[in-house]
N, CA, C and O atoms as a Tinker XYZ file with bonds, in Angstrom:
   408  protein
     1  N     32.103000   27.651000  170.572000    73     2
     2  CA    30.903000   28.362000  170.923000    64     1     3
     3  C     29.758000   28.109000  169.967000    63     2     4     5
     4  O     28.787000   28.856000  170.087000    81     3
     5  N     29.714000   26.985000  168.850000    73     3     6
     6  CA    28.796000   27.077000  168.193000    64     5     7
     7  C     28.539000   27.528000  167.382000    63     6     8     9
     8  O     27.362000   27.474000  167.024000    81     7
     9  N     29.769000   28.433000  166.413000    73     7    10
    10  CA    29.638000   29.664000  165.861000    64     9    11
    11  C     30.324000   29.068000  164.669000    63    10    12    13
    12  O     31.452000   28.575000  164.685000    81    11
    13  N     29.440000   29.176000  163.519000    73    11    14
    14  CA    30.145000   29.634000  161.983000    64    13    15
    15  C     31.191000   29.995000  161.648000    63    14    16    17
    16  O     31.111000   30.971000  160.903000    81    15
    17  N     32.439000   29.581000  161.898000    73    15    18
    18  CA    33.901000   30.646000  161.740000    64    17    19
    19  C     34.436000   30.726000  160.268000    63    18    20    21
    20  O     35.323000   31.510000  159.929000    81    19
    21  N     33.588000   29.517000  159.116000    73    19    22
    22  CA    33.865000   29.697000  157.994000    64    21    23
    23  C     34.352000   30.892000  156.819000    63    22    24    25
    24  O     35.178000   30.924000  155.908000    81    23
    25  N     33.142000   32.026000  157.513000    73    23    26
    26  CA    33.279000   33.535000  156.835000    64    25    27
    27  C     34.356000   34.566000  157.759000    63    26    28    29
    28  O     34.269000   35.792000  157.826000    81    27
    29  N     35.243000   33.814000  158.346000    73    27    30
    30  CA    36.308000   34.476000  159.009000    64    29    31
    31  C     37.588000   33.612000  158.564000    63    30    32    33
    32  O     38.730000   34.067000  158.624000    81    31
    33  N     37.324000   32.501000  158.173000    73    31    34
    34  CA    38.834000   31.921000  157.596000    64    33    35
    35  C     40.047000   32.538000  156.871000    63    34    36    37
    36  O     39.949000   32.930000  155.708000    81    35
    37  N     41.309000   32.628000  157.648000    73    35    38
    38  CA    42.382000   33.484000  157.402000    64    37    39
    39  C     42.162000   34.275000  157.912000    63    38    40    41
    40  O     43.240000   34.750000  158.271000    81    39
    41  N     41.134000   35.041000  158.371000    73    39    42
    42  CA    41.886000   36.289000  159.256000    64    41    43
    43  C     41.953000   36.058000  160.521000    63    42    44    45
    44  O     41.457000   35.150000  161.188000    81    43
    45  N     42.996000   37.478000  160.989000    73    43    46
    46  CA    43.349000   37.392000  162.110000    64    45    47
    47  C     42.718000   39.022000  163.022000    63    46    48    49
    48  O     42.930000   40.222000  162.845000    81    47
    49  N     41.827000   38.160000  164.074000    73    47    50
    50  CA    41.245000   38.871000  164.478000    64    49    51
    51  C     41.516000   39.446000  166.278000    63    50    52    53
    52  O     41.641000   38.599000  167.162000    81    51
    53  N     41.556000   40.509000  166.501000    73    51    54
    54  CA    41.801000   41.178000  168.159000    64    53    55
    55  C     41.192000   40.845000  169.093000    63    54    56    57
    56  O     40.028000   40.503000  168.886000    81    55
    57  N     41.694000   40.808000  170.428000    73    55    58
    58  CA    40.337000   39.768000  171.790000    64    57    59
    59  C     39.136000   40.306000  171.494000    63    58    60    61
    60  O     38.163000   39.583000  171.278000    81    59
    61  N     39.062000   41.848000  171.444000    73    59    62
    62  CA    37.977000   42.623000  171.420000    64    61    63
    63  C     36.939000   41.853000  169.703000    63    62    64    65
    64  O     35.732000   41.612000  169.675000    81    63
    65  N     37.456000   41.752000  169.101000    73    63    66
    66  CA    36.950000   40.985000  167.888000    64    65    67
    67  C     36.515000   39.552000  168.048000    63    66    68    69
    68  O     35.391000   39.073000  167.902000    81    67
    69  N     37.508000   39.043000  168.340000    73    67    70
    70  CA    37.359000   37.643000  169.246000    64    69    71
    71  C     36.263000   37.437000  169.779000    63    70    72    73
    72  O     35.289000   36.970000  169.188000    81    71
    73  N     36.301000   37.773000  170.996000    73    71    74
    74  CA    35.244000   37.666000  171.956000    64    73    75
    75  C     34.162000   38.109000  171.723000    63    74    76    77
    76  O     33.302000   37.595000  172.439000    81    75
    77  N     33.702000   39.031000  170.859000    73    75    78
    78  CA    32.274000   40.046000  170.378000    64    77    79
    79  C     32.252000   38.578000  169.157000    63    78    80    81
    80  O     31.157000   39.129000  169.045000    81    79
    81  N     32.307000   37.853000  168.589000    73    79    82
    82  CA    32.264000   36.834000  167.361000    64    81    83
    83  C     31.283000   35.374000  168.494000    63    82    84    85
    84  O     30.222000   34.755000  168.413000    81    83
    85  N     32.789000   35.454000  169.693000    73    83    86
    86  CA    32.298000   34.054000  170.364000    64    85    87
    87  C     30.928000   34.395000  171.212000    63    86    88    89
    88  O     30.311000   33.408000  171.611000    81    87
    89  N     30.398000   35.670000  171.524000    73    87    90
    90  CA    29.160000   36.089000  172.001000    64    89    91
    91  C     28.025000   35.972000  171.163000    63    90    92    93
    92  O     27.002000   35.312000  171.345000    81    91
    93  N     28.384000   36.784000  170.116000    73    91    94
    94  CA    27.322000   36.951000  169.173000    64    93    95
    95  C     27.286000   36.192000  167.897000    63    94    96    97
    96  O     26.208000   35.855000  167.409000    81    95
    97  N     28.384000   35.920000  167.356000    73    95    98
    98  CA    28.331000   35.280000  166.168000    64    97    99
    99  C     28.088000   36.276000  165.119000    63    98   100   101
   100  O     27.414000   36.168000  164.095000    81    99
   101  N     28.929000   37.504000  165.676000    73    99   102
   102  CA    28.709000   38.547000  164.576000    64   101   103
   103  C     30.128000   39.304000  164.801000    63   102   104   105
   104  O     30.826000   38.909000  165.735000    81   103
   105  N     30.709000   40.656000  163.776000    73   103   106
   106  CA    31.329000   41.015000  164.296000    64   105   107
   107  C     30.702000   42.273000  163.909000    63   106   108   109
   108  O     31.360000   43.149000  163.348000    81   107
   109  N     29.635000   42.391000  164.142000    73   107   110
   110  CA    28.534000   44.053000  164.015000    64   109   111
   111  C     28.752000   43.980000  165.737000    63   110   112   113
   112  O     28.877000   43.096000  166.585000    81   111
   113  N     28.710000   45.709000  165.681000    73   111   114
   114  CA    28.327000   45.735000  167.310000    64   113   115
   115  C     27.301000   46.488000  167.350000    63   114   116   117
   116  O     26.814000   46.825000  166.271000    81   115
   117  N     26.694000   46.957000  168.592000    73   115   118
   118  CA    25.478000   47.125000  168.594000    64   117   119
   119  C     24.254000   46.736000  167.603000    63   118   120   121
   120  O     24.273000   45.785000  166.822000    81   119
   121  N     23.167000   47.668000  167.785000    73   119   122
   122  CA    21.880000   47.447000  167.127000    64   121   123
   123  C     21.933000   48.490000  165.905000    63   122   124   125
   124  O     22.411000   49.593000  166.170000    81   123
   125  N     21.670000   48.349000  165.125000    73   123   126
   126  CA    21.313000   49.273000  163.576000    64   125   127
   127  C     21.445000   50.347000  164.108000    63   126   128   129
   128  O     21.631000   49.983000  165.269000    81   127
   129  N     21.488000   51.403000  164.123000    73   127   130
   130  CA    21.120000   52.732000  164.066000    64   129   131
   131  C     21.753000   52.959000  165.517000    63   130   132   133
   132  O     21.013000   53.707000  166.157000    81   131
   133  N     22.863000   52.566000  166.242000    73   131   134
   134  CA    22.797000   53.409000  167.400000    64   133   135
   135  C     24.106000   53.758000  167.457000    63   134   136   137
   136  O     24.787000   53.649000  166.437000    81   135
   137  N     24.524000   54.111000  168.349000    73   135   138
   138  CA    25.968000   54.998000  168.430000    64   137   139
   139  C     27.115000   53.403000  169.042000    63   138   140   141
   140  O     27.119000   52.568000  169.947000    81   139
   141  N     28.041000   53.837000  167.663000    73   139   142
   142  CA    29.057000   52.799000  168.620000    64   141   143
   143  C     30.343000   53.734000  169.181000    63   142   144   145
   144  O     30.804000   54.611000  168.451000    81   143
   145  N     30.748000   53.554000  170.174000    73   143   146
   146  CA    31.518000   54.813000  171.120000    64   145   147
   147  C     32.757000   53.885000  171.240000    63   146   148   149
   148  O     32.589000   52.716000  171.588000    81   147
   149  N     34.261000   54.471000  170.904000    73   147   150
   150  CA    35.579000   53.986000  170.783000    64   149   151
   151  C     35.580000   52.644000  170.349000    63   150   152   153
   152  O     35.780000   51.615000  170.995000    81   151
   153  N     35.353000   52.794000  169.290000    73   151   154
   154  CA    35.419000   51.942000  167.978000    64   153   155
   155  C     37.093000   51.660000  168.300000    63   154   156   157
   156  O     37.415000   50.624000  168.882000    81   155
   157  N     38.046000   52.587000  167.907000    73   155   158
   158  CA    39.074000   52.389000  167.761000    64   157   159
   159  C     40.035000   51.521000  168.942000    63   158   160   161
   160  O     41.115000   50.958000  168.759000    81   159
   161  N     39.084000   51.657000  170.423000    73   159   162
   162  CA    39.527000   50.995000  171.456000    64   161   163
   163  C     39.397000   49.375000  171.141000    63   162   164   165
   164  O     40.291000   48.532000  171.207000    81   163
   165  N     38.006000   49.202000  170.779000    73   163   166
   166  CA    37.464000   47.922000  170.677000    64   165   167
   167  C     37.958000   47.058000  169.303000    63   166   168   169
   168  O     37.420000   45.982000  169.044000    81   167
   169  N     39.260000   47.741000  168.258000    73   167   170
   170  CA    39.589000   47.108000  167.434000    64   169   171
   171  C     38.255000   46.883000  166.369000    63   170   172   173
   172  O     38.027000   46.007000  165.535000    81   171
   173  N     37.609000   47.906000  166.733000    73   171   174
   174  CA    36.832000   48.344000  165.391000    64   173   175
   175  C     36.737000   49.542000  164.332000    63   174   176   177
   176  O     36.362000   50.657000  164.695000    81   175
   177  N     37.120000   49.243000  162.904000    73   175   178
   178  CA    37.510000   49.945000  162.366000    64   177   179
   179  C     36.208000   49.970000  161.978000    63   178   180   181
   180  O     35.454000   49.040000  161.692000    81   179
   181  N     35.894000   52.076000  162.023000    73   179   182
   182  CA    35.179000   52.077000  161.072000    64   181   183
   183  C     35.681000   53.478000  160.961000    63   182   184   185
   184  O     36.403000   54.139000  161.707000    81   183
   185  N     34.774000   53.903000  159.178000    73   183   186
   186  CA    34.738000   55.016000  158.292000    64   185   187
   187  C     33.790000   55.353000  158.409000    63   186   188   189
   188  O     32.949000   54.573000  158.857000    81   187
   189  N     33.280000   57.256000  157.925000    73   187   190
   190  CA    32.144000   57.475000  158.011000    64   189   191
   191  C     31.671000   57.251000  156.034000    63   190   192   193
   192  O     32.367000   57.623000  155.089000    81   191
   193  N     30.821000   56.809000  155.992000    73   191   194
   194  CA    30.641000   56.334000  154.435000    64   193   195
   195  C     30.104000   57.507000  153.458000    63   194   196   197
   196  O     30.324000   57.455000  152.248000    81   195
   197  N     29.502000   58.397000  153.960000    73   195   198
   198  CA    29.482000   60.168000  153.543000    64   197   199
   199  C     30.499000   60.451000  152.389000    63   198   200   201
   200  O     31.591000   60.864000  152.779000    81   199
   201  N     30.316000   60.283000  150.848000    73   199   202
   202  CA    31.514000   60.971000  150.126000    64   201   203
   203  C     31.829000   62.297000  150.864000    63   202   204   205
   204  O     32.912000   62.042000  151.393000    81   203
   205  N     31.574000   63.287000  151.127000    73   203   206
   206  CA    31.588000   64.410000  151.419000    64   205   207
   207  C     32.294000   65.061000  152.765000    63   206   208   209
   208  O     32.727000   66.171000  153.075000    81   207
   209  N     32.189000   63.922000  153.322000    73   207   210
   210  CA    32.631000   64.222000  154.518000    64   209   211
   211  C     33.954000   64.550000  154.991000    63   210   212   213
   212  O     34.608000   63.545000  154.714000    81   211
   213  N     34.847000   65.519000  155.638000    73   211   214
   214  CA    36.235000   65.947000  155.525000    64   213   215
   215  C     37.127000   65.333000  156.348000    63   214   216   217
   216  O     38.332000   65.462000  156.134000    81   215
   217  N     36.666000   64.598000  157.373000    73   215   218
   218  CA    37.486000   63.514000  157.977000    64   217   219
   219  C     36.350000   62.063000  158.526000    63   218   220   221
   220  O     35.689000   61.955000  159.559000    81   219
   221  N     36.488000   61.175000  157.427000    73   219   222
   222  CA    36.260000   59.972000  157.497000    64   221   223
   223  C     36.701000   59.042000  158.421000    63   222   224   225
   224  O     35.959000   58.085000  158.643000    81   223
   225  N     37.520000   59.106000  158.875000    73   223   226
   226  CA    38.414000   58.158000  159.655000    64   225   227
   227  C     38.787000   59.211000  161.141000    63   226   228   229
   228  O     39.773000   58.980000  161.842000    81   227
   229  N     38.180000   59.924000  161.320000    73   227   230
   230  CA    38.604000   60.756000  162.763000    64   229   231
   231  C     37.876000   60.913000  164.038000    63   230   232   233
   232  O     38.242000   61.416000  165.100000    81   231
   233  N     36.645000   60.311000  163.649000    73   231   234
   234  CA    35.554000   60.720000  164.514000    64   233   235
   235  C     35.830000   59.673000  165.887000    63   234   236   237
   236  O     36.438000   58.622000  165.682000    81   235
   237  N     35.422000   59.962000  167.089000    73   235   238
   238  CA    35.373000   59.278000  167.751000    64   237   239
   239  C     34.298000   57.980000  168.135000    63   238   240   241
   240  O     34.370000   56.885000  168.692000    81   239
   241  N     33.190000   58.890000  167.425000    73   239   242
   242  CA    31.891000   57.778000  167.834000    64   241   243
   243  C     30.950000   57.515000  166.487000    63   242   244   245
   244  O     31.185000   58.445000  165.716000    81   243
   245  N     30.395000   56.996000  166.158000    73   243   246
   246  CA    30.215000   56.618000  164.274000    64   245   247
   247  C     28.988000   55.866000  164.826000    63   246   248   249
   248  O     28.946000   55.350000  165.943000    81   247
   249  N     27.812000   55.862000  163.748000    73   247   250
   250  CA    26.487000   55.766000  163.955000    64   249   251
   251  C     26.140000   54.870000  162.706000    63   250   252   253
   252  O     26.092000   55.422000  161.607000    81   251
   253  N     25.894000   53.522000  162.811000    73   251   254
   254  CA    25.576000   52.572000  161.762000    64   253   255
   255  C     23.974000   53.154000  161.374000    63   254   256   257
   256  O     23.275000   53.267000  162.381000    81   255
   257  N     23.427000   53.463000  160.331000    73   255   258
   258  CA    22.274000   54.048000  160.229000    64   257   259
   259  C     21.423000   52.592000  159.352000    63   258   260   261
   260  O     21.716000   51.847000  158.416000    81   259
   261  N     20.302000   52.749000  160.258000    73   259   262
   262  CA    19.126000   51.768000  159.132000    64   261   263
   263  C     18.284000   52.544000  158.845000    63   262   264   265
   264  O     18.530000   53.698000  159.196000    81   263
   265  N     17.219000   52.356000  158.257000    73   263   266
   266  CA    16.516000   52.751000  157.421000    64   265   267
   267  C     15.184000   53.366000  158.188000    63   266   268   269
   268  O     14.557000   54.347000  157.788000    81   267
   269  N     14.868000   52.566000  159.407000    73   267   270
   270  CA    13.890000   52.833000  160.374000    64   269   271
   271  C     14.483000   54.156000  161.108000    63   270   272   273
   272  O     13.685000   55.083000  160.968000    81   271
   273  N     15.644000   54.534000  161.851000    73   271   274
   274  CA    15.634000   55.408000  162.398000    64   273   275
   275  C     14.513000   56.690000  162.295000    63   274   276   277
   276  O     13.758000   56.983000  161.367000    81   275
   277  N     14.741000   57.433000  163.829000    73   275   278
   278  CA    13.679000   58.498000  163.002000    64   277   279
   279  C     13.743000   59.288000  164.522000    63   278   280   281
   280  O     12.924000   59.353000  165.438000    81   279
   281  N     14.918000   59.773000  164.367000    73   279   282
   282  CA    15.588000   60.652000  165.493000    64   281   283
   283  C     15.639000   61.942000  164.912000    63   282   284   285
   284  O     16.355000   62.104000  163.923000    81   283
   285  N     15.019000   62.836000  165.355000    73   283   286
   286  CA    14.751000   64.043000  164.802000    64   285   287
   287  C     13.863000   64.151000  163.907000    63   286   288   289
   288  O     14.029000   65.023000  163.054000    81   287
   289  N     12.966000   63.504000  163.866000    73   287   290
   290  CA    11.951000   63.605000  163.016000    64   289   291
   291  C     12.248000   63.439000  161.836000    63   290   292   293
   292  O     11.383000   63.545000  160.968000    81   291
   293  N     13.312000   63.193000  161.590000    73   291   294
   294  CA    14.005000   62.943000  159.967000    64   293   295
   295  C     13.635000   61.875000  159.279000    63   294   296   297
   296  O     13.305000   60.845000  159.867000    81   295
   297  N     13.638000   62.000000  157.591000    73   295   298
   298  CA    13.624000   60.205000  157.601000    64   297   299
   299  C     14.812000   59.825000  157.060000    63   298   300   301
   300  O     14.993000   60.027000  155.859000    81   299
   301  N     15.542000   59.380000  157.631000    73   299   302
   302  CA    16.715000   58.749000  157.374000    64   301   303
   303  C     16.783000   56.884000  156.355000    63   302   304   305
   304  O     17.589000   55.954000  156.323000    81   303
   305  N     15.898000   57.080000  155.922000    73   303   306
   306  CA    15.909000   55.724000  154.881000    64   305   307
   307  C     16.769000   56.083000  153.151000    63   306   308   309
   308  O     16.879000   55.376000  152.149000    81   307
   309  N     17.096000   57.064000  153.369000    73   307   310
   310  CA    17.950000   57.444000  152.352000    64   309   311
   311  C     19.391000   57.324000  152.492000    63   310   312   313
   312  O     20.272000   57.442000  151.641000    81   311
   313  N     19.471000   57.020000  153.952000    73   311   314
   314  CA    21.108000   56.575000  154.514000    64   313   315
   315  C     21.301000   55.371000  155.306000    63   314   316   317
   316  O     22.108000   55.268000  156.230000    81   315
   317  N     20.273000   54.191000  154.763000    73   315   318
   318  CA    20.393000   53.269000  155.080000    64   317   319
   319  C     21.285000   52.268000  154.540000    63   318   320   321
   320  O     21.234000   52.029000  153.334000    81   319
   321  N     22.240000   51.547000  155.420000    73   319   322
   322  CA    23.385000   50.841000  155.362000    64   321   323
   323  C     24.347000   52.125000  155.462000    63   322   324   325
   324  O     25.304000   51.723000  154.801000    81   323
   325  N     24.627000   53.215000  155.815000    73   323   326
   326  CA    25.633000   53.908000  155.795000    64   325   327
   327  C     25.687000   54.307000  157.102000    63   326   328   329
   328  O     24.772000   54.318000  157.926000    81   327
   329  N     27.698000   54.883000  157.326000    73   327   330
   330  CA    28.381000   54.668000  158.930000    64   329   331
   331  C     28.093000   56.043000  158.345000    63   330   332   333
   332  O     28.034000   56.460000  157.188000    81   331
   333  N     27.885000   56.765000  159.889000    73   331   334
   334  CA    28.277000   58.454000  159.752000    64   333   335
   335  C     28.918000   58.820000  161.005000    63   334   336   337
   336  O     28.628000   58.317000  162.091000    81   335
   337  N     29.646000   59.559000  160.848000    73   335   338
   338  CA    30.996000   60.084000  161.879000    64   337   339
   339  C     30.058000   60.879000  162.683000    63   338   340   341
   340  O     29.203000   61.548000  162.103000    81   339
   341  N     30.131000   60.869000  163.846000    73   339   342
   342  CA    29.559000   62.387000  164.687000    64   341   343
   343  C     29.174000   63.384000  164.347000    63   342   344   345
   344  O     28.078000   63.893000  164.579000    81   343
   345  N     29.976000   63.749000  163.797000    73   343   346
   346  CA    29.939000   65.127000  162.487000    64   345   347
   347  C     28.621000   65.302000  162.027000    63   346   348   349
   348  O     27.718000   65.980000  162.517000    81   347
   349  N     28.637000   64.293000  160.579000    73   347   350
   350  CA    27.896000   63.794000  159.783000    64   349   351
   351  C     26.299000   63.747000  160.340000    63   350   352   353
   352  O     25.319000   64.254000  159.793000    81   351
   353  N     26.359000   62.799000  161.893000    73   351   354
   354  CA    25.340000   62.278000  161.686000    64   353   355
   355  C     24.554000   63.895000  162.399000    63   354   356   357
   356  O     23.519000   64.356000  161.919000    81   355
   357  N     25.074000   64.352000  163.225000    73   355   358
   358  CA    24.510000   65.495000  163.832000    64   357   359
   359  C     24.143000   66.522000  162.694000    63   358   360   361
   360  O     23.030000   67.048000  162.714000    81   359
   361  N     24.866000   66.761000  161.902000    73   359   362
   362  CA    24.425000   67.610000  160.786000    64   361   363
   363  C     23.358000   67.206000  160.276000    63   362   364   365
   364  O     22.418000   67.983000  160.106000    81   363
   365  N     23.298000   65.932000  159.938000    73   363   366
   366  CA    21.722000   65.529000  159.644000    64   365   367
   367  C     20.614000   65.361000  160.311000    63   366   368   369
   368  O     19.443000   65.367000  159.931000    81   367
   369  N     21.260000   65.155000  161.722000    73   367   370
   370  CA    19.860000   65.613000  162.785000    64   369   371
   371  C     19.201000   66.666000  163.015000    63   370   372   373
   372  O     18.026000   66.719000  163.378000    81   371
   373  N     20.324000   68.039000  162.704000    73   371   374
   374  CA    19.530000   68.956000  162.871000    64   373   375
   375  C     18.988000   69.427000  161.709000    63   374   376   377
   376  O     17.762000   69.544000  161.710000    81   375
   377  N     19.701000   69.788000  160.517000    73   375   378
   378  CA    18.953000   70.111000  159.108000    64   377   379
   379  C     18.687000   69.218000  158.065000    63   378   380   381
   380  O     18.499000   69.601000  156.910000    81   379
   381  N     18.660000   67.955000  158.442000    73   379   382
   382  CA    18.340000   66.874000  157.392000    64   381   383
   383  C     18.504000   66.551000  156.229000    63   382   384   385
   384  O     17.862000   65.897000  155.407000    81   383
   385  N     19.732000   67.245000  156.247000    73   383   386
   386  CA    21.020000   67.023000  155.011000    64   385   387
   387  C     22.203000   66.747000  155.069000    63   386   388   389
   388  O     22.625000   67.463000  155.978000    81   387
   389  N     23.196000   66.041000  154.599000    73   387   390
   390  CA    24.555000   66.127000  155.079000    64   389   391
   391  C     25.253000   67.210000  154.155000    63   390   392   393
   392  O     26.451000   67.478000  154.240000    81   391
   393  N     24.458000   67.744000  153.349000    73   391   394
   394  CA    25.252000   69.075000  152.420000    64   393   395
   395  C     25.318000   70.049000  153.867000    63   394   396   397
   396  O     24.431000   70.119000  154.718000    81   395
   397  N     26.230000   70.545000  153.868000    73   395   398
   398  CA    27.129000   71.684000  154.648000    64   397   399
   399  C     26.411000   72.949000  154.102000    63   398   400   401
   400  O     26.540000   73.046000  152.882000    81   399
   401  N     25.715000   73.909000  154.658000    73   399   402
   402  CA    25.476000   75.077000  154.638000    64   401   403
   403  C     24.052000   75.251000  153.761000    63   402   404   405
   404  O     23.511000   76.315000  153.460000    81   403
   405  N     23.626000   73.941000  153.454000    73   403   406
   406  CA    22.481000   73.874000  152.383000    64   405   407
   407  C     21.122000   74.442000  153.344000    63   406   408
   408  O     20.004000   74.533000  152.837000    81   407
């Protein structure tokens, strides 16, 4: 397909991995900042990157954040490059903190 496979040498990767590589030449899915939904179906692992957060690894749908977002009027350039779990990211949509009860 044309594709760079150098920065994948040795591993072993799932169709769902596979095939999202031979499309895009990436193994990011979606666009920066948007919701990726059953990660875990698609043989994508992700964490929510939040120290704080009480289940990292449970969420169903996880939100790659860039720096531009600006969903809720928030500015979210303080959580740029970071995954946030459902949880996470909703807590910061509505009070624009991920501190709990702040």
């Amino acid at each position: 397909g044309g594709r760079d496979w150098s920065g994948l040498a040795g591993s072993v990767l799932c169709d769902a991995c596979y095939n999202q590589f031979m499309k895009k030449g990436t193994l990011e899915r979606g666009k920066p900042g948007t919701l990726v939904r059953g990660a875990a179906r698609s043989g994508l692992k992700m964490r929510c990157t939040y120290p704080g957060c009480e289940r990292p690894d449970e969420s169903r749908h996880f939100y790659p954040i860039d720096g531009e977002k600006k969903a809720g009027g928030r500015d979210w350039s303080g959580l740029a490059g970071s995954v946030l779990c459902d949880t996470c990211y909703h807590q910061f949509l509505r009070t624009g903190t991920l501190v709990r009860g702040a």
